[in-house]
N, C-alpha and C positions, 0 to 999 in steps of 0.2 A: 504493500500500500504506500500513495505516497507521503513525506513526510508534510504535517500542517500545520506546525507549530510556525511562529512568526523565527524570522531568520536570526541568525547571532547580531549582536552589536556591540562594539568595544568605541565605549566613549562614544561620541557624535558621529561614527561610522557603523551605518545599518550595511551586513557584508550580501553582496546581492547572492548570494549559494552559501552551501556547505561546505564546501571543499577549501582547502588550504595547503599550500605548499610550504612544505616545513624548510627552516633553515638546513643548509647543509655546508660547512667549507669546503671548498672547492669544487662548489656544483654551483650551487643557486647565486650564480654572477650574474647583473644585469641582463647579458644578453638570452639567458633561461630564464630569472624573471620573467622579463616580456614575452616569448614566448610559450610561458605558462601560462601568463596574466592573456594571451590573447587565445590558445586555446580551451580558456574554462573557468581557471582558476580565481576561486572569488577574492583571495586575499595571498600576496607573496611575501614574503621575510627573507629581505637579504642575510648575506653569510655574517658569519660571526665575527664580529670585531674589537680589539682590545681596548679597554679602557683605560687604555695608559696611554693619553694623550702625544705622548714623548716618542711615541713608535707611527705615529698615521703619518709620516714623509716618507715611510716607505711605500715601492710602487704598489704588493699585495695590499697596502690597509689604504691608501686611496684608492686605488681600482674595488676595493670594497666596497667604499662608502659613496660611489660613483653613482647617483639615483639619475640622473641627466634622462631624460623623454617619457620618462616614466609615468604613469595615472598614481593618482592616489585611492588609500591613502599610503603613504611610503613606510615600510615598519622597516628597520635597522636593530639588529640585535648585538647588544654587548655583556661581555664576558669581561670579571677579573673576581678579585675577594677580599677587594676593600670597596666598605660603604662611600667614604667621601670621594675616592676615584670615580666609581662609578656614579653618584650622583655629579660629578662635574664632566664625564663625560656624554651622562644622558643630556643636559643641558646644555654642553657643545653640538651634538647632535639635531638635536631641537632647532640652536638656532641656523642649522646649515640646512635645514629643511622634512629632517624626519618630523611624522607623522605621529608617528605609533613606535613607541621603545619597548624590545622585549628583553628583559635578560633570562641570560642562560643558565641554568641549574640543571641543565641537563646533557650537556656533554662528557662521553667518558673516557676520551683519550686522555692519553695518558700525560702528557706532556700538560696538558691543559690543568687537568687533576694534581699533577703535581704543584702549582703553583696554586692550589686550594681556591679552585674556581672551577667552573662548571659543577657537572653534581657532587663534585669533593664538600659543597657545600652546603648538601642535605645532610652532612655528619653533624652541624653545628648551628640544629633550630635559633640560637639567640642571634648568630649573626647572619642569618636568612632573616628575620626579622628585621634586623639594623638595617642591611642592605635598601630590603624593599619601601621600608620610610623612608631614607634617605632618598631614591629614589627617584619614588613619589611625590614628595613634596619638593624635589627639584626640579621640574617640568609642570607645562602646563597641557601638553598631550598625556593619551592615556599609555598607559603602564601597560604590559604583558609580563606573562614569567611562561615559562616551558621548563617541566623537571621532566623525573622518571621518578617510580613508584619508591624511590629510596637507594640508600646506599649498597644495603644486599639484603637477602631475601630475612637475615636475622631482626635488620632494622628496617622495616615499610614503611616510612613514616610519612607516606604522600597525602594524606588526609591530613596531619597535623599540620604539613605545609601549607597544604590546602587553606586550611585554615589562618593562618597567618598571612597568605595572600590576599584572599577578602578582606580582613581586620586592616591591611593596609592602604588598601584604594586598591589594587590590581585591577585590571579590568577586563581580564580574560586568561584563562592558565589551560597551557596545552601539558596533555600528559601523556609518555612516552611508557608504556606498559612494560617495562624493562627496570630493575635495579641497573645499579649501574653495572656491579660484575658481571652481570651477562651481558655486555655490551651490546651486538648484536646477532648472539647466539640463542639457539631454544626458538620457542616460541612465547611472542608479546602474550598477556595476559590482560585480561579486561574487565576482572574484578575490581580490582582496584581502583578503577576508572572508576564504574558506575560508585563505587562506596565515595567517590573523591566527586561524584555529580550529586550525591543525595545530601552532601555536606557542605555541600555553599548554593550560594544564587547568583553566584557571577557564570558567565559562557566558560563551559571546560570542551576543548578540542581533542579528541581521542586519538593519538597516534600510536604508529606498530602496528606493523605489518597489513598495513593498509592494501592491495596491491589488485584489486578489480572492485567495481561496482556493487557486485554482489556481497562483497567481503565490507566495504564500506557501511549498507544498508546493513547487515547482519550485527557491526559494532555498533552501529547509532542504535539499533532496536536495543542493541543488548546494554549497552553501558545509559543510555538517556543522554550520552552527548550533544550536544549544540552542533558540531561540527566534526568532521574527520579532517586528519593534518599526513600529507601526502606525503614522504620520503624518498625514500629506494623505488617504489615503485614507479615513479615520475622518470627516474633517470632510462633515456631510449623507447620512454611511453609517455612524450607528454599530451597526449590523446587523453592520457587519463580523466584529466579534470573536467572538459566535458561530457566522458562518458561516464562519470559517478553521479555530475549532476545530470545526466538526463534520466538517470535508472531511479534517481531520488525522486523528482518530477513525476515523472509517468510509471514507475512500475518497470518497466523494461530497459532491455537493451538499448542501445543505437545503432545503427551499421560501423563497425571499424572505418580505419582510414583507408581509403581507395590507394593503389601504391602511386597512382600520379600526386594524391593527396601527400605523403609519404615522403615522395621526392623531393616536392617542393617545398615542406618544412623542412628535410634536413639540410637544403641546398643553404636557404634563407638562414640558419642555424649555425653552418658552418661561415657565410659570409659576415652574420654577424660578430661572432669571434673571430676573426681575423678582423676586423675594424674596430674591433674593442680592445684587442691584443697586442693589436701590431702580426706583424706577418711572422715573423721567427714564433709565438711566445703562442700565436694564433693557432698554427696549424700544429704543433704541439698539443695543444690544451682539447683539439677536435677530436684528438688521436683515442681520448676514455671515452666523450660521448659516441664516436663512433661505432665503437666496440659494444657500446651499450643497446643504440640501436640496433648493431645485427643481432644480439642476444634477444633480442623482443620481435624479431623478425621472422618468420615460420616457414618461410620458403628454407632456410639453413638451419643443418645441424650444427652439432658442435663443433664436428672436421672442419666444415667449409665454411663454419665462421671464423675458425683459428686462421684459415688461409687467407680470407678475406681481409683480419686484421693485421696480417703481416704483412699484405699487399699493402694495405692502405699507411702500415706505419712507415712503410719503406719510401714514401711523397713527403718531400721536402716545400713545396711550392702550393701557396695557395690554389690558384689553378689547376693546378696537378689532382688537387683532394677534389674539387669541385667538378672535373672532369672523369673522376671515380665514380662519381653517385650519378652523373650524369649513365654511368656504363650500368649502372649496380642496377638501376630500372628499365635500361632500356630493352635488353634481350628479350623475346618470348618465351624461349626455354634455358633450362639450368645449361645444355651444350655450349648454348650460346655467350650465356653468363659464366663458364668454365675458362671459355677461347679467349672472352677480354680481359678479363679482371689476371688470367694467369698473362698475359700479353701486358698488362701494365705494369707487374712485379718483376717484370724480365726488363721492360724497358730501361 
């Protein structure tokens, strides 16, 4: 059935769907932004960025915080584990044009965790509290937080955060069904969700292992989510976010992407990262979503996707990549597709 409840809204943005694209570093760069934000996606969250002011002249934390063509509203997500930092970086942010500040309590690499930021710092309820006052009363846009159900399955304690979230102003807390030691192994869990939806009245965003339509509808029923928040499964399917909301909508399916459909996003996808990148750093960075795309792509197994990405890793030249995908759809049969694609890896 479809869902009838009135849509989420964080602060004075009513979000037009359910679906959301969750942060990820080094994915959700502007140029997947927009291309999320134009196939579906009601609301996007750039990558995670340091709030240690003293680090954003480098290229990665500018090219971060690069919101330039973008619709709103803009949400920029920062990470560290100090309260006054991050309240002077959410207020930096604010005034360069974010929208919407989310901080992160839910990252669990490692690197991140060691400096007692991201979910390192569901270990230390009083300064998860500090933090998000601080925060809060540092800006005049609305607040986010995004954790995971806790630090490990001994301590859950995403309810008590939960609750410290609301207590604070938050205005929306996405929850990642994962402690943090299972990073992104196992399978997400969606109790904890729903016990962390019957304990506040602010929008809670269900994420983990979100990764079809079907699966989306199945957690909204189950948890009483606001919204589902999209990850892994967006990366090489960003079809996704229109096809969760049209199944939310109407009950059904939609038709997948036609492969001229297909073609034309990845071409558009790959041009955009190389003018976002520069050509050297561009056709690089194409070289994961590539791979990502043939992993979602059904015409190839897993042989002839490995080949496929060797081929394509082996193009040095924009052109070169754009002139692959040009090949990758045009054949009628796999012979045909065997004769070019090995033809460019020789060339």
């Amino acid at each position: 059935m479809p869902d009838s409840r009135p849509l989420p809204q964080i602060g004075r943005y009513r979000l037009p769907n359910r679906v959301i694209l969750a942060p990820m570093a080094g994915v959700t760069d502007r140029p997947f932004r927009q291309l999320c934000r134009r196939l579906g996606a009601g609301l996007v969250v750039g990558e995670m960025v340091t709030a240690d002011p003293a680090l954003w002249h480098t290229r990665k934390s500018r090219q971060r915080m690069d919101h330039r063509g973008e619709p709103g509203p803009r949400a920029v997500q920062i990470a560290g584990g100090d309260a006054a930092m991050l309240a002077e970086a959410a207020r930096l942010n604010a005034e360069q044009g974010a929208e919407i500040i989310d901080i992160n309590m839910g990252c669990p690499a490692k690197k991140v965790c060691n400096k007692a930021a991201g979910s390192a710092l569901l270990r230390d309820e009083g300064l998860v509290a500090e933090i998000l006052d601080a925060v809060v009363a540092a800006v005049d846009v609305p607040v986010t937080l995004k954790i995971r159900t806790g630090w490990c399955a001994a301590s859950n304690n995403g309810v008590r955060v939960a609750r410290l979230a609301e207590a604070a102003g938050i205005q929306a807390l996405a929850v990642h069904g994962r402690h943090r030691q299972q990073r992104y192994q196992g399978q997400a869990e969606y109790d904890t969700i729903a016990a962390i939806k019957q304990a506040v009245r602010i929008p809670v965003f269900a994420n983990g292992d979100i990764d079809s339509p079907r699966k989306a509808a199945q957690v909204l029923d189950y948890t009483g989510a606001d919204a589902v928040m999209v990850g892994r499964g967006a990366q090489g399917n960003p079809w996704i976010f229109r096809e969760i909301d049209h199944y939310l909508r109407h009950g059904h399916s939609c038709p997948p992407p036609e492969p001229s459909e297909r073609a034309s996003v990845l071409r558009a996808h790959l041009h955009a990262l190389h003018e976002f990148y520069g050509d050297y750093m561009g056709v690089r960075i194409a070289r994961k979503h590539l791979g990502w795309y043939l992993a979602c792509d059904r015409r190839f197994d897993a042989g002839r996707q490995r080949e496929l990405r060797a081929a394509f890793n082996a193009l040095e030249q924009p052109d070169e990549q754009c002139d692959f995908i040009d090949v990758l759809f045009r054949p009628e049969s796999e012979t045909d597709l065997r004769r070019a694609t090995n033809g460019i890896s020789a060339a």
